[in-house]
C-alpha positions as CSV (number, residue, x, y, z in Angstrom):
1,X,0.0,0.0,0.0
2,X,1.2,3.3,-1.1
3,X,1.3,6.6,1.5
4,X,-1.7,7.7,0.0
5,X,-3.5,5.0,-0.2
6,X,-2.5,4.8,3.6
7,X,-3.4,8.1,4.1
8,X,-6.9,8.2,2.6
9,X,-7.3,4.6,4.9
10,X,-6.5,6.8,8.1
11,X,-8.9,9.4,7.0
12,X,-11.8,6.9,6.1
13,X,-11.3,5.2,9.7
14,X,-11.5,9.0,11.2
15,X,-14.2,10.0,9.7
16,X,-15.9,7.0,10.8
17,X,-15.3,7.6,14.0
18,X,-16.7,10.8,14.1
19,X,-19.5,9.3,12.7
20,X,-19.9,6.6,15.1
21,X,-19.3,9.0,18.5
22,X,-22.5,11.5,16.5
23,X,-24.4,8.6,16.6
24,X,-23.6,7.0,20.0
25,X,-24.4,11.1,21.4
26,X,-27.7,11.2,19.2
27,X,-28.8,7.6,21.1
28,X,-27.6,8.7,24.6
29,X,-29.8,11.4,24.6
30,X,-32.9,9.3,22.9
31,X,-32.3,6.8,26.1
32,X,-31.8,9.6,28.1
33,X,-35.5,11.4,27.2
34,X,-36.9,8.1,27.5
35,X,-36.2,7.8,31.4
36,X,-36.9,11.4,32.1
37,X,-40.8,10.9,30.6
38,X,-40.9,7.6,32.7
39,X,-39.9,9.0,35.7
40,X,-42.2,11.8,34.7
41,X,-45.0,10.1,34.1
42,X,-44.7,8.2,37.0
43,X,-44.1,4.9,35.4
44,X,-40.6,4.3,37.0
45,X,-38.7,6.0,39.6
46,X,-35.1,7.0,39.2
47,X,-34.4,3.5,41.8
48,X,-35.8,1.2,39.9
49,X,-34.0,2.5,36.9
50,X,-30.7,2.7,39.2
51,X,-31.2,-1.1,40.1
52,X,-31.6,-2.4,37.5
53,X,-28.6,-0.7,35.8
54,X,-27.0,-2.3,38.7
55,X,-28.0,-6.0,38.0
56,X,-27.7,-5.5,34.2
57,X,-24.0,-4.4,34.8
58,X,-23.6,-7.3,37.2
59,X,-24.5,-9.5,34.8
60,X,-22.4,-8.0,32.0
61,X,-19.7,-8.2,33.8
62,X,-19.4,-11.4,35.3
63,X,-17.5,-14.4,33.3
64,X,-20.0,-16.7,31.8
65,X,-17.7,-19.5,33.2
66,X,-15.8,-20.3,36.4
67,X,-12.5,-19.0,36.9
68,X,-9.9,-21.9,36.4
């Protein structure tokens, strides 16, 4: 692969990037409306939402296996 070509690959995987962090922002702050008109609304309360953030990261974070 020439520098160019290298180049123009560095740019294209930048770009992306940028694209994928727009994104990630735009669906933060969807999620992030969605609670507040819960919790609005009345249908959750900020706990509930906290616990079960709590046992989803537990979950997520625990090995699927034993350690050896």
């Amino acid at each position: 692969m020439d520098y160019s070509s290298a180049s123009m690959n560095e740019v294209n995987v930048l770009a992306k990037l940028a694209d994928m962090k727009e994104e990630h922002y735009h669906q933060l702050l969807t999620l992030s409306v969605i609670m507040e008109l819960l919790m609005e609304k009345g249908i959750l309360s900020r706990e509930e939402i906290e616990k079960k953030a709590l046992e989803i990261d537990g979950f997520l974070t625990t090995p699927p296996f034993p350690p050896v």
